[in-house]
C-alpha positions in Angstrom: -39.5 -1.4 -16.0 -39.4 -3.1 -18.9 -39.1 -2.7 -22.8 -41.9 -4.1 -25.7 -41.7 -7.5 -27.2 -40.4 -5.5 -30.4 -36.9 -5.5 -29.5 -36.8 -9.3 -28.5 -38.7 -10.5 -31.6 -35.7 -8.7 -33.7 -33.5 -10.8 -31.6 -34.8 -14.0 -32.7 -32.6 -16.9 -33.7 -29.4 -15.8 -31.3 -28.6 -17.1 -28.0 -31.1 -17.0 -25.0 -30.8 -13.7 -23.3 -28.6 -13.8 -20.3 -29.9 -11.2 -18.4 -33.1 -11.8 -16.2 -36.6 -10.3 -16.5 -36.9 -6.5 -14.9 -39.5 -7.5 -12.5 -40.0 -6.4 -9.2 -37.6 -8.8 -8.0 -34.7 -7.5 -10.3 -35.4 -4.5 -8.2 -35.1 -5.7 -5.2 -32.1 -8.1 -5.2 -30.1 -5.0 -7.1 -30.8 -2.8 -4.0 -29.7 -5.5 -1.9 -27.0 -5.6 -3.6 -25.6 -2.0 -3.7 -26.2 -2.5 0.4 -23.6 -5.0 -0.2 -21.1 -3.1 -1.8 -21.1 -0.4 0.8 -21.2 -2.1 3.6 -18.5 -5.1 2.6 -16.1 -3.0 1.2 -16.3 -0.7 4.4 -15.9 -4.0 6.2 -13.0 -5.2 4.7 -10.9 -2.2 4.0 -11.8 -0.5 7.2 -13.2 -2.8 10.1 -10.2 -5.7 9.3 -7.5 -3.0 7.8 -7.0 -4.4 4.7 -6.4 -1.3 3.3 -8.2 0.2 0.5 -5.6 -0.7 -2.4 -5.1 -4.1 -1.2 -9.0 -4.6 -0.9 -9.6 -3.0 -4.8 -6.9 -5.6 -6.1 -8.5 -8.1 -4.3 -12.0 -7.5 -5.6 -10.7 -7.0 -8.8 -9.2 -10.5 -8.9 -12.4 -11.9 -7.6 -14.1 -10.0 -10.9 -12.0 -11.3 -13.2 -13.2 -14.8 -12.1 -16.3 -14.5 -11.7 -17.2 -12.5 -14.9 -15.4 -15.1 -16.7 -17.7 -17.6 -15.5 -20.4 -15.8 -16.2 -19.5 -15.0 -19.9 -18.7 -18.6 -20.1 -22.5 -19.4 -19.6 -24.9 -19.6 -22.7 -28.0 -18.6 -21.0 -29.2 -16.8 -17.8 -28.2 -18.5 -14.6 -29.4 -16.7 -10.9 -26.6 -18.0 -9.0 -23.7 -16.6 -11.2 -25.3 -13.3 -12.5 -26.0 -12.2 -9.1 -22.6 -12.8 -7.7 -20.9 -10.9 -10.7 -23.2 -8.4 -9.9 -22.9 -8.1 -6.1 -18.6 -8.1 -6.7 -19.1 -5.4 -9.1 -21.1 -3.5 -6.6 -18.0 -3.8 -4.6 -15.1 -3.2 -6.9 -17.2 0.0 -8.3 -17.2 1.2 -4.6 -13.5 0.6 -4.4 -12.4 2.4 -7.5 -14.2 5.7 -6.9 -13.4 5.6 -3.1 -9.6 5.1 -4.3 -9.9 8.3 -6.7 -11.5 10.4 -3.5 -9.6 9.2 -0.5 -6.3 8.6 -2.4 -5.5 9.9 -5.1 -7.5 13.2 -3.5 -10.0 13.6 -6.6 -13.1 15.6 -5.8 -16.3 14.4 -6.1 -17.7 16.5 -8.7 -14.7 15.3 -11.3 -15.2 11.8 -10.2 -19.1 12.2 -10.8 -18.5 14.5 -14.5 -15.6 12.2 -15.2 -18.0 8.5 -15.1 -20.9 10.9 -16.5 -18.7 11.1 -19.7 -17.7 7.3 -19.3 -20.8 6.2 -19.2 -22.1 8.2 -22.1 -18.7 7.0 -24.4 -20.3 3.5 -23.6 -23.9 4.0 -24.3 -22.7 5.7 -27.4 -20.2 3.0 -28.7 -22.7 0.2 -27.6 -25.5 1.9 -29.6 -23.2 2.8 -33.1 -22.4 -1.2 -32.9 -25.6 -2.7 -31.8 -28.3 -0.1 -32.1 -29.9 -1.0 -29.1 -29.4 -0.7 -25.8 -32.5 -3.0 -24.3 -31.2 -5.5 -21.5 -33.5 -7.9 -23.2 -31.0 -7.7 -26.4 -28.1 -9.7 -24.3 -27.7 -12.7 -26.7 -24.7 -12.1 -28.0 -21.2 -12.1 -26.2 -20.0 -8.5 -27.5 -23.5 -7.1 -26.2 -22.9 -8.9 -22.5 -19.5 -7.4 -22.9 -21.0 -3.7 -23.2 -23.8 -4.5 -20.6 -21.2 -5.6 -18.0 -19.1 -2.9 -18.8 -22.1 -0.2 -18.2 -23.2 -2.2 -14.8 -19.6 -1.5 -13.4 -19.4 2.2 -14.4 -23.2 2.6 -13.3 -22.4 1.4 -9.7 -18.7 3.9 -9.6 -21.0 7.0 -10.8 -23.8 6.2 -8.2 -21.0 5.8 -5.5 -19.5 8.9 -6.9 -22.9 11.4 -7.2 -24.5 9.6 -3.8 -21.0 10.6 -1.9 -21.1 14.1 -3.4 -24.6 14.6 -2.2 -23.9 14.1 1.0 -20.4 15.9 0.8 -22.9 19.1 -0.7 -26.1 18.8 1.5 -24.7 17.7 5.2 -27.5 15.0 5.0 -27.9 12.5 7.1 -27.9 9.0 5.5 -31.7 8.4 6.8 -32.6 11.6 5.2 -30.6 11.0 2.1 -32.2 8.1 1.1 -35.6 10.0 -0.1 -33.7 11.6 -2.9 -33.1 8.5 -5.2 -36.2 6.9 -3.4 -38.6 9.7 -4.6 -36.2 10.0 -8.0 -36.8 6.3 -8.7 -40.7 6.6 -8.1 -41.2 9.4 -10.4 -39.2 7.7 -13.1 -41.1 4.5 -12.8 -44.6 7.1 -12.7 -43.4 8.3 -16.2 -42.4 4.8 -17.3 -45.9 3.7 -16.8 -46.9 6.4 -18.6 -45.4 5.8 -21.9 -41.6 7.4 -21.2 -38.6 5.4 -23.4 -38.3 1.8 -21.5 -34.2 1.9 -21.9 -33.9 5.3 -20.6 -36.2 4.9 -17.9 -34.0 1.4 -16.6 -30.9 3.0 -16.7 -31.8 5.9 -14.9 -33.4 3.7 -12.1 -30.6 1.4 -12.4 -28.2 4.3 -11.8 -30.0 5.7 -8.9 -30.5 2.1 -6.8 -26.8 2.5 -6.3 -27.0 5.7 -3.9 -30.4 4.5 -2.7 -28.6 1.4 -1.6 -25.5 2.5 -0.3 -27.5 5.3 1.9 -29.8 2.5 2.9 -26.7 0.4 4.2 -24.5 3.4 5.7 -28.0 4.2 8.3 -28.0 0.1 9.2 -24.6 0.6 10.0 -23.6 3.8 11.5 -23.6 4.3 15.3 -26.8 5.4 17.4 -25.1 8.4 18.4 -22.1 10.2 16.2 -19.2 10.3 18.6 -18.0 13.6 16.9 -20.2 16.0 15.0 -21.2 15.5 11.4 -20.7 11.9 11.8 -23.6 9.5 10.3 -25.9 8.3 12.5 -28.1 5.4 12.3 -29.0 2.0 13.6 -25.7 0.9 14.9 -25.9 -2.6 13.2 -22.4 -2.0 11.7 -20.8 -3.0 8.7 -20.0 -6.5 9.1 -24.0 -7.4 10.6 -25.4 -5.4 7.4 -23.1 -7.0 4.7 -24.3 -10.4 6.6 -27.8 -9.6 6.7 -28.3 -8.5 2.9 -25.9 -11.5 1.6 -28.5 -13.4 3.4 -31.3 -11.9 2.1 -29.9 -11.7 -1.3 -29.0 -15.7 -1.2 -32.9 -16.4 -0.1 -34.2 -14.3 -2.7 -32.0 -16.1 -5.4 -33.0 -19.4 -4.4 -36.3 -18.7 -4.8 -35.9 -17.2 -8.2 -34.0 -20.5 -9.6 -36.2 -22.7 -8.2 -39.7 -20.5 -9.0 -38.1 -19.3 -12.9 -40.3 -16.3 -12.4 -37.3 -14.0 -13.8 -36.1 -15.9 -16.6 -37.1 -13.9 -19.9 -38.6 -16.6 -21.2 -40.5 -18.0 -18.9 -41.8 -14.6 -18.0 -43.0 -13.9 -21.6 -44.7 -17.1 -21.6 -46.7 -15.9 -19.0 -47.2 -12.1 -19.0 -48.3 -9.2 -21.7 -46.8 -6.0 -21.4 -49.3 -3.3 -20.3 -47.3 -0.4 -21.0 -47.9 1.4 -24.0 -45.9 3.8 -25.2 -45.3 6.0 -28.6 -43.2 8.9 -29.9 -45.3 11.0 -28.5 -45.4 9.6 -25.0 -41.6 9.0 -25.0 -41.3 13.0 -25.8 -43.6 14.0 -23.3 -41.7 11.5 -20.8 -38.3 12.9 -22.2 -39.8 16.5 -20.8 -40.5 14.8 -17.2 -36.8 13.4 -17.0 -35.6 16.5 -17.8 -37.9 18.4 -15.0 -37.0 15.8 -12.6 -33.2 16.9 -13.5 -33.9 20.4 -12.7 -35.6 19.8 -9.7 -33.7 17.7 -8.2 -30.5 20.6 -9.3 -33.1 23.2 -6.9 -33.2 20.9 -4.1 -29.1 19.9 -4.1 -28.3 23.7 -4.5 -30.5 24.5 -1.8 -29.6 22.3 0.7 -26.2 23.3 -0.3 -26.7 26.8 0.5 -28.3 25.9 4.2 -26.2 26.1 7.0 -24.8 22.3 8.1 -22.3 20.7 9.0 -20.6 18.6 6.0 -21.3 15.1 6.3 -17.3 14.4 6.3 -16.0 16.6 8.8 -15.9 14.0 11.5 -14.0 11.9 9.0 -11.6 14.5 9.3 -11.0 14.7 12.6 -12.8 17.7 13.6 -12.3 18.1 17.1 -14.0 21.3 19.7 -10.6 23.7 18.6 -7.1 23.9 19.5 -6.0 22.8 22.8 -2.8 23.8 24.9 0.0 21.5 24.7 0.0 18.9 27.7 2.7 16.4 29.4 2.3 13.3 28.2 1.4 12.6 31.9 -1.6 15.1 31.6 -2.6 13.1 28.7 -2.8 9.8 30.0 -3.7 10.4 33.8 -7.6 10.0 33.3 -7.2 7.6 30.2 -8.0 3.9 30.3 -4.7 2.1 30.2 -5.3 -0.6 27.9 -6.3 2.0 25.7 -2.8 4.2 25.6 -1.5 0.7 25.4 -3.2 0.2 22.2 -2.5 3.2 20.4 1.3 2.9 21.5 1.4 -0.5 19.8 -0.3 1.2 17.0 2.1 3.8 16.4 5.2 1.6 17.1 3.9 -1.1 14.8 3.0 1.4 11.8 6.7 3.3 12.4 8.1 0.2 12.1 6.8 -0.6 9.0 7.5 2.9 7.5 11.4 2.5 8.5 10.9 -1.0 6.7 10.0 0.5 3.9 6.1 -1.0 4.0 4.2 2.1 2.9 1.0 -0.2 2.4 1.2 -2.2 5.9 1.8 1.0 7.7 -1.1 2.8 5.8 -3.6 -0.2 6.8 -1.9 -0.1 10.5 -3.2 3.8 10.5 -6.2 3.1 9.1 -6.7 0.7 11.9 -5.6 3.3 14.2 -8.1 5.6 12.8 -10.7 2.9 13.1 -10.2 1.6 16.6 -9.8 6.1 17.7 -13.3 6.4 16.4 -15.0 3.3 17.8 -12.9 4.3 21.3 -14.0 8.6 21.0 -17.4 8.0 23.3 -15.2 6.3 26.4 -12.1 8.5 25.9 -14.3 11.6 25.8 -16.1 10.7 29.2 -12.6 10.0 30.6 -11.1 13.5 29.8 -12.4 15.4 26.7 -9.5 17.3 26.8 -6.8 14.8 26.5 -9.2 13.5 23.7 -9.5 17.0 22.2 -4.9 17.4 22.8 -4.5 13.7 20.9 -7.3 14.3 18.5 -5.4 16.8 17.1 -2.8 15.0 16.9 -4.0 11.7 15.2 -5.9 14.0 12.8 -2.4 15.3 11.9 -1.0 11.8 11.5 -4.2 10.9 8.9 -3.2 14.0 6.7 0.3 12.4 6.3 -1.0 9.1 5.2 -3.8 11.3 3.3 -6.3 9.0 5.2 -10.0 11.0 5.0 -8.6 14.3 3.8 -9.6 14.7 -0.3 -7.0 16.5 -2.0 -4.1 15.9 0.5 -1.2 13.9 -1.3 0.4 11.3 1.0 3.5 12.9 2.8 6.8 11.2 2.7 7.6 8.2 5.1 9.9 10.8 7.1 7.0 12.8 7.8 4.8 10.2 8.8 7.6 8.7 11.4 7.7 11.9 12.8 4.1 12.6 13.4 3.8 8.8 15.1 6.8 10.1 17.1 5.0 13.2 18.4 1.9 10.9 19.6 4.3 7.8 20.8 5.6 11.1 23.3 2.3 12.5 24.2 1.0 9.2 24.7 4.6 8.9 27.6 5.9 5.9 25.7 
């Protein structure tokens, strides 16, 4: 998707444009790249415990840099445009996934809230510039605005991708046809004469839950180990995040050394063969908004069908309540090394909590959490109900630390000791 050469020739005399061509390539690379942001952040905060605070600073520090660099540059450079935008898929991630899991916001505020965002940028960007064409970047206050609207694009589609799953009970496999088949039609109506702008930043919002769908079935496991858990190819975070990076590294090398995305180049070579008009662009204004409504039938449907929410697992859903056992009930049938773990666990994380560490002994949980999950299958074939008797239990723990459950504030420190206690004594330590 692209716009006519009418907006660049009005651009003439400033800057080169520091944004590449929207060829196929852009299209690719930026799906790569919302892979990335899925599966890296899920990486970081979860697989090595950072913890998802600690990982949004992080990120954001790493931003900071990076965009600086970027601005710093007077024309369009593969290597650093792509790495802004691969950190930004990231911290966008982070920031709605800190308003969800949190700070307990749903995902329907989160996705109205960056709906309105979004919308106080397009309009400020327009009443300054009058354009909004990604081949107007040539001027430091319009790369501002753009870089602005990339960050915000990637927190909405984070935002509206998890809420789709959180309304239908999809599976991420199945998922990824929405903003697939969303992104086709849009590009259909493109061709046929629908507003070039519009039609990119619809697209542009959409790659974000096509990507981040596209990386959560790489990683997810074969088989869910509780249900409503994601299944897919069991590659897990840390091989996806390696494989894209890789893929998006090859793919820029190839662009700086071929030039086939640099604007100029690219005009030098190629004539636009879409037309469009007024009248096309209202007739194409009609298909966007019957694509809305359509895809509104299809969410609300799927809604209404029986399922079992995408999130429950995350929640600890277990088979139902389970009579209390001895703590030598619990761990008779229970590999040893893995009470041993979870003891070391607890003790570390109400540690912490009496030190006054609230972030170390949330990551520690979060840990916990991570390493109960990965362990459910072999625990399960051991005893399912001593599984089922501390499921329960570390499910109440993660609603103290407000760890997977939306809406729960974080109890106090007091609270969390005592639920650690409670599992340090069923577990006999």
């Amino acid at each position: 998707m692209t716009t006519t050469s009418t907006a660049r020739a009005a651009t003439a005399g400033r800057l080169l444009n520091k944004v590449p061509e929207v060829t196929i390539w852009f299209w690719i690379i930026k799906i790569l790249c919302t892979t990335v942001g899925e599966s890296f952040a899920d990486w970081i905060n979860l697989t090595l415990g950072v913890g998802l605070g600690n990982t949004a600073w992080i990120f954001t520090g790493v931003l900071v840099v990076v965009l600086a660099v970027q601005l710093s540059l007077k024309r369009y450079s593969p290597f650093p445009y792509w790495l802004t935008v691969v950190v930004i898929s990231i911290t966008g991630t982070l920031y709605t996934d800190i308003l969800t899991d949190q700070l307990g916001v749903p995902l329907w505020v989160s996705s109205a809230v960056f709906s309105v965002l979004l919308a106080a940028v397009f309009g400020i960007w327009w009443a300054r510039e009058r354009t909004l064409s990604i081949h107007s970047i040539d001027t430091r206050p319009r790369e501002a605005f753009y870089w602005l609207t990339v960050l915000v694009t990637f927190a909405l589609g984070t935002a509206t991708g998890d809420w789709t799953l959180e309304l239908t009970g999809w599976s991420p496999g199945v998922a990824v046809l929405l903003p697939l088949g969303l992104i086709l039609a849009i590009t259909a109506l493109w061709r046929g004469g629908a507003n070039p702008v519009l039609s990119f930043w619809l697209a542009y919002i959409l790659t974000r839950p096509l990507g981040a769908n596209i990386g959560d079935f790489l990683g997810s496991p074969t088989q869910a180990a509780n249900p409503g858990e994601p299944v897919g190819l069991g590659l897990g975070t840390f091989a996806t995040s390696i494989i894209f990076l890789g893929l998006i590294l090859a793919t820029v090398i190839y662009l700086a050394i071929s030039r086939r995305d640099v604007v100029e180049t690219y005009d030098a070579t190629h004539v636009s063969r879409v037309v469009t008009s007024p009248q096309r662009e209202r007739i194409g204004l009609i298909g966007f908004v019957a694509l809305g409504v359509a895809t509104a039938v299809i969410l609300t449907v799927a809604s209404l069908a029986p399922h079992q929410a995408a999130a429950a697992a995350d929640d600890g859903a277990s088979t139902g309540p389970v009579a209390s056992l001895s703590p030598q009930q619990v761990t008779a049938h229970l590999p040893k090394e893995a009470v041993a773990k979870y003891i070391a666990l607890a003790q570390t994380a109400t540690k912490q909590d009496a030190a006054g560490d609230t972030s170390a002994s949330h990551a520690t949980v979060q840990r916990m959490r991570d390493a109960w999950d990965a362990d459910a299958n072999a625990l399960q074939a051991a005893d399912q109900t001593a599984w089922t008797f501390l499921d329960q239990q570390m499910d109440a723990i993660l609603k103290t630390y407000a760890i997977d459950h939306p809406g729960v504030k974080a109890a106090a420190p007091a609270a969390q000791q005592a639920e650690l206690a409670t599992l340090l004594k069923d577990l006999g330590a």
